[in-house]
Each structure stands twice: as structure tokens, then as C-alpha cells.
N, C-alpha and C positions, 0 to 999 in steps of 0.2 A: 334764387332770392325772390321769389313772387309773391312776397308780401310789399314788395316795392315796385314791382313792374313797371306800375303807372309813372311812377319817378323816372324811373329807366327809360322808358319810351317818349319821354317831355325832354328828357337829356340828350336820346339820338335825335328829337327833331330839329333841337336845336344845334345841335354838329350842321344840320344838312348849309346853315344861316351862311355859315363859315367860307363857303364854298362855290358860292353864286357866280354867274357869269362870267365862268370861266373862257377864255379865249382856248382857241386850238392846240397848241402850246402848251396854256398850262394845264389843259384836260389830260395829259400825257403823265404831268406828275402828280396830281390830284386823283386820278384815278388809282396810283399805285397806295399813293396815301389814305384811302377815303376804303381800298381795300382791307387794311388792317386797324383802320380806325374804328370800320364801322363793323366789323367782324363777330361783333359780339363781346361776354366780356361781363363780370360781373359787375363794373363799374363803382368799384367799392370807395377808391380815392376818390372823385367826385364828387360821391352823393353825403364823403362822412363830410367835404370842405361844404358843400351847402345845408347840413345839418348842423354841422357847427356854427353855421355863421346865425340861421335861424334861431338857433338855441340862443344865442346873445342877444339877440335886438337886431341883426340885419334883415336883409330885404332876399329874396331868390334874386334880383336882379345885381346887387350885391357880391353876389355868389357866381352866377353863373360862368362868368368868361374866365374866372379861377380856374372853376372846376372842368372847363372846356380845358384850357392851358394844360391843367396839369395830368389829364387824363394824353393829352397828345404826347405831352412827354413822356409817361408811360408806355405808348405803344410803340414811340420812336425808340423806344428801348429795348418793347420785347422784338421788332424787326432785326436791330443789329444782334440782339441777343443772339436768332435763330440765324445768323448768317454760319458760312460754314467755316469763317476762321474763330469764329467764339464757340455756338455749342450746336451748332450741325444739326437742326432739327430740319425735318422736312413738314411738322401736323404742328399747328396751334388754333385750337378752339373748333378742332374741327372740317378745317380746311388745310390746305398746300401753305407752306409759309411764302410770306411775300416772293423771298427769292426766288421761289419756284416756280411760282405763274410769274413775276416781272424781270428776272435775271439779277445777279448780283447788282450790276452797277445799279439799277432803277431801284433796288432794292435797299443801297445804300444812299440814293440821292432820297427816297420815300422818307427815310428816317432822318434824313438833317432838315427835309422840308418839315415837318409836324415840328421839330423842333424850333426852327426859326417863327413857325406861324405862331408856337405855343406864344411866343415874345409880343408878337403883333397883337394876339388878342388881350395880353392883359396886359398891355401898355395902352391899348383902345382903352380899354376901362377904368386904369390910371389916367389918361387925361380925363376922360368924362365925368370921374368920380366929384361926389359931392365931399370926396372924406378921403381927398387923394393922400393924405398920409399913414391913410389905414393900407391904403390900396396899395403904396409903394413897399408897405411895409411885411407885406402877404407875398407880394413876387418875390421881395427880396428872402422870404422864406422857402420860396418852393426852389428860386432858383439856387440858392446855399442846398439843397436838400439834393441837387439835381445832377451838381458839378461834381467838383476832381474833388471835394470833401465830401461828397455825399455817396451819390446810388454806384457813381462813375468809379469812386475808390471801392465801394463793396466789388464791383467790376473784376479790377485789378487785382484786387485780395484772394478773389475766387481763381481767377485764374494761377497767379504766382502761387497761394499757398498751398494751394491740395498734396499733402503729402500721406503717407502711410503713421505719421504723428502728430497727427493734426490733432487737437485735443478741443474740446467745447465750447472752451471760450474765445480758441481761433473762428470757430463755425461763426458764436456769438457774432463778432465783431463784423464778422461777413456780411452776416443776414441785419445788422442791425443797418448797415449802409446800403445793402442791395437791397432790401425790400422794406425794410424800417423806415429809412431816411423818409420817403417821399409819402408814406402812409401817414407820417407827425408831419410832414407837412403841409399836408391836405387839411387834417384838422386843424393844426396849429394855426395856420393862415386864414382858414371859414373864421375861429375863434376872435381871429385878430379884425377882419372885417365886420364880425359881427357887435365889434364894441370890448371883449372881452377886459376885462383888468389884469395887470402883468400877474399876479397872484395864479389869478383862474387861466390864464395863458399857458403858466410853468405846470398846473397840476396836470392839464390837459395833453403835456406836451409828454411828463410821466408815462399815463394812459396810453399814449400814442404809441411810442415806443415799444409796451408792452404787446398792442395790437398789434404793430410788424411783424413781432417775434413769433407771438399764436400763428399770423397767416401763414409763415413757413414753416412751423412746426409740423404745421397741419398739411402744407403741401410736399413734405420730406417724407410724411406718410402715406398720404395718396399715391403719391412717385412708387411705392412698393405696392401697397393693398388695394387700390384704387382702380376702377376699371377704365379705360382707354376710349371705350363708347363717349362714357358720361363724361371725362374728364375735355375730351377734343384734342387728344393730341397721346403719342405712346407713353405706356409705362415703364417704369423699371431702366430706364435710362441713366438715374445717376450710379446703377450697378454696372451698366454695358459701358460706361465713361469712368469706372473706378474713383466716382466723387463722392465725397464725405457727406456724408447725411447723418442727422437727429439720431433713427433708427438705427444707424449703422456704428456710433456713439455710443447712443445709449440704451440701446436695445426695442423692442416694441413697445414692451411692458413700462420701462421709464420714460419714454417717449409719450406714451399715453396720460403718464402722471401726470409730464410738465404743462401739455395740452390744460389737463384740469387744473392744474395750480395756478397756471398763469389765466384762464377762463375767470378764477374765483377771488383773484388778486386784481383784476382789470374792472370785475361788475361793480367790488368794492370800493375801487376809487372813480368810477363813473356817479355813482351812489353819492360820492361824498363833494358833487358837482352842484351849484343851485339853480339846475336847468331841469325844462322836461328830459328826461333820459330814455326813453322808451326804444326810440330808434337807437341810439347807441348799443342796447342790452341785447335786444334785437340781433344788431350787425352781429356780435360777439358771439351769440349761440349759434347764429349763421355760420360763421367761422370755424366757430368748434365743430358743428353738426355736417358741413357741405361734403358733399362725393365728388364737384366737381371743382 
């Protein structure tokens, strides 16, 4: 994504803010956290919730402790993800997963610390807000987007349901909670702080939705085609785990369709938004386009 670098690199400086003057103690679990925080990472949630809010009338400042929150809580997700009673990876982005260099347990206290912090930072910016019931009204988005109805039920779904008949709109409903939920919430929340109108809130939230679905369309086929250098982490893992994937559904060839269908059904109703859209169209070809 190095058409946005510079965004990316203003977004890790500000993580480092979070983290100051640490005592002895909590350098112990800040270190493990700060491990998988700062790891890299396309940073896609974040920068669409400060894109979005700028598209309305908000401020970066606005935006930021959002987009901090809800990226924590992203990573606090993929840590448990990669533990060994969920999906047993040892490579994400490139390095050792958390558990590996800090042990299980550190590895599961790393991920409920980013999680509680996520709470702190954007409750700091809920009290400080000049427009604290935009501000209340954005957490209460990520964190709906976050829990036992959101990323946490895609979770469960992935787990219980993998069967040998599992059909597409079970996948659907998977990927729309485990990786959907919190990508419309990223938007949907920038939109909300940024002033949006309930109208342009619900179109956006449409869009969003769709955007989830592209990102793991597109990541169900790097998992097969995709190379393991570029990607930071192995491939071909939802074959070695006998887990349902796009591909493995719908074949390569229809898999590739939906990628374009849903690409050209996403730019259309970005299009039909009364904002600059450019970064949005942007993300999207990204999405469609990335190897990693």
C-alpha cells in the first residue's frame, strides 16, 4: 500500500504516544503487546475510519484514538487467532507469532491488554470530545462490531461450522462477522464522527460490508496462489486444516468472478457518495490488486 505510506508511518508514530512511561512491570506486557501491534500490517481499518471521518467534515484529531482503538483490537484478535487452541500458526507478517517468542500465557494476557487499552483510548477521546455524542456513538459501533455479535461470533461460526457441507452462504455469514464486522465499523464510526447524516451513514455502511467480503475473498485466494515470502506468514494452510474457502466452493475461476463483481458493485456505490472518493477507489483496487 505505498501510495499511503506516509499515513502509515504518522499512524505507527502515533501508537508509540500510547505507551510512555512505562514502569518495570508493565514493560513486561507492553513489550508483548507493542510486539504484534507494531509488527507491520496493512493498516487498512484505521486509515478507512480516518478517511472516513475526513470525508465528512472531521478533524485527524477526531479520528485518531478510533483508529488507534480499533486497530488494537484487530491485533488483539489476530494474537488469540494464532494461539494453538484456535488456528495454530507459528508466521504472521513475517515474524514468529506472539506465542512463540512470549509463551502462551503472555500471549494471551498481550491480547486482552490491546483489548482493554483499546477501551481507555477511546473513552480518553469520549471524555475530551467536543461532539461527545458522536464520539460515544462510534465506540458503541466498533465495540457492537467487536463482541459476541460481531468479529467474536464470526469466531465461533468458523470454528463449529466447518463441515464437509458447508455451502457459501454459511462461508458468507462467517466472513461477514469475522472479518466484515469490524472493517464497517471502522468506516461506519470515521463517518459517524465525521458529521455523516443517518442516510450517508447507512449507504456507507452497505459499501462496508461489501469491502469485508472483497478482503477475504481475496485473502481465501492468496491462502492457495499467493506466495508465503510476500504474504509473511505460510500458505495453503486452509488445505493442511481442511477449512472451507471461496476457492475451494467456488472454484478459482468463480472465485475470481466474485472478486470483480463485488470490486465493481463497491466503486459504484462509493461513486454514488457526496464525498472526495479517491482514497476509497484507491483502497478497493488495492484490495483487489494486493499479493500480500
Amino acid at each position: 500500500m505505498n501510495y499511503n505510506q506516509k499515513k502509515i508511518d504518522a499512524f505507527e508514530q502515533r501508537i508509540d504516544l500510547y505507551f510512555q512511561d512505562a514502569s518495570q512491570a508493565q514493560k513486561l506486557i507492553n513489550d508483548a503487546m507493542l510486539y504484534s501491534l507494531k509488527a507491520g500490517g496493512k493498516r487498512i481499518r484505521p486509515l478507512l475510519l480516518i478517511e472516513m471521518c475526513l470525508a465528512f467534515g472531521g478533524t485527524y484529531e477526531d479520528a485518531i484514538d478510533f483508529a488507534v482503538g480499533i486497530e488494537m483490537i484487530h491485533t488483539y484478535s489476530l494474537i488469540h487467532d494464532d494461539l494453538p487452541c484456535m488456528d495454530d500458526d507459528d508466521l504472521r507478517r513475517g515474524k514468529p507469532t506472539n506465542h512463540v517468542v512470549y509463551g502462551y500465557d503472555m500471549a494471551v494476557l498481550a491480547g486482552d491488554g490491546l483489548l482493554n487499552k483499546a477501551y481507555e483510548v477511546m473513552l480518553n477521546r469520549v471524555i475530551k470530545s467536543d461532539y461527545s455524542h458522536r464520539a460515544i456513538q462510534a465506540m458503541h459501533e466498533i465495540l457492537k462490531a467487536s463482541g459476541s455479535n460481531g468479529m467474536i461470533l464470526g469466531q465461533v461460526a468458523d470454528i463449529k461450522y466447518q463441515s464437509d457441507d458447508m455451502d457459501v452462504e454459511t462461508l458468507d455469514f462467517i466472513n461477514h462477522h469475522k472479518t466484515g464486522k469490524l472493517i464497517i465499523a471502522a468506516m461506519k464510526s470515521g463517518a459517524i464522527l465525521g458529521g455523516a447524516h443517518e442516510d450517508a451513514v447507512n449507504a456507507v455502511e452497505e459499501i462496508a460490508g461489501k469491502m469485508g467480503l472483497l478482503f477475504q475473498v481475496v485473502d481465501d485466494l492468496l491462502d492457495l496462489i499467493g506466495s508465503a515470502e510476500k504474504l509473511g506468514k505460510r500458505t495453503q494452510m486452509d488445505i493442511k486444516n481442511d477449512k472451507r474457502t471461496y476457492p475451494m466452493l467456488l472454484g478459482l475461476d468463480n472465485t475470481q468472478k466474485r472478486i470483480k463483481q463485488l470490486e465493481g458493485e463497491i466503486i459504484k456505490g462509493i461513486r454514488s457518495l457526496d464525498i472526495q472518493s479517491d482514497f476509497l477507489i484507491e483502497t478497493v483496487k488495492f484490495l483487489v490488486n494486493r499479493d500480500y
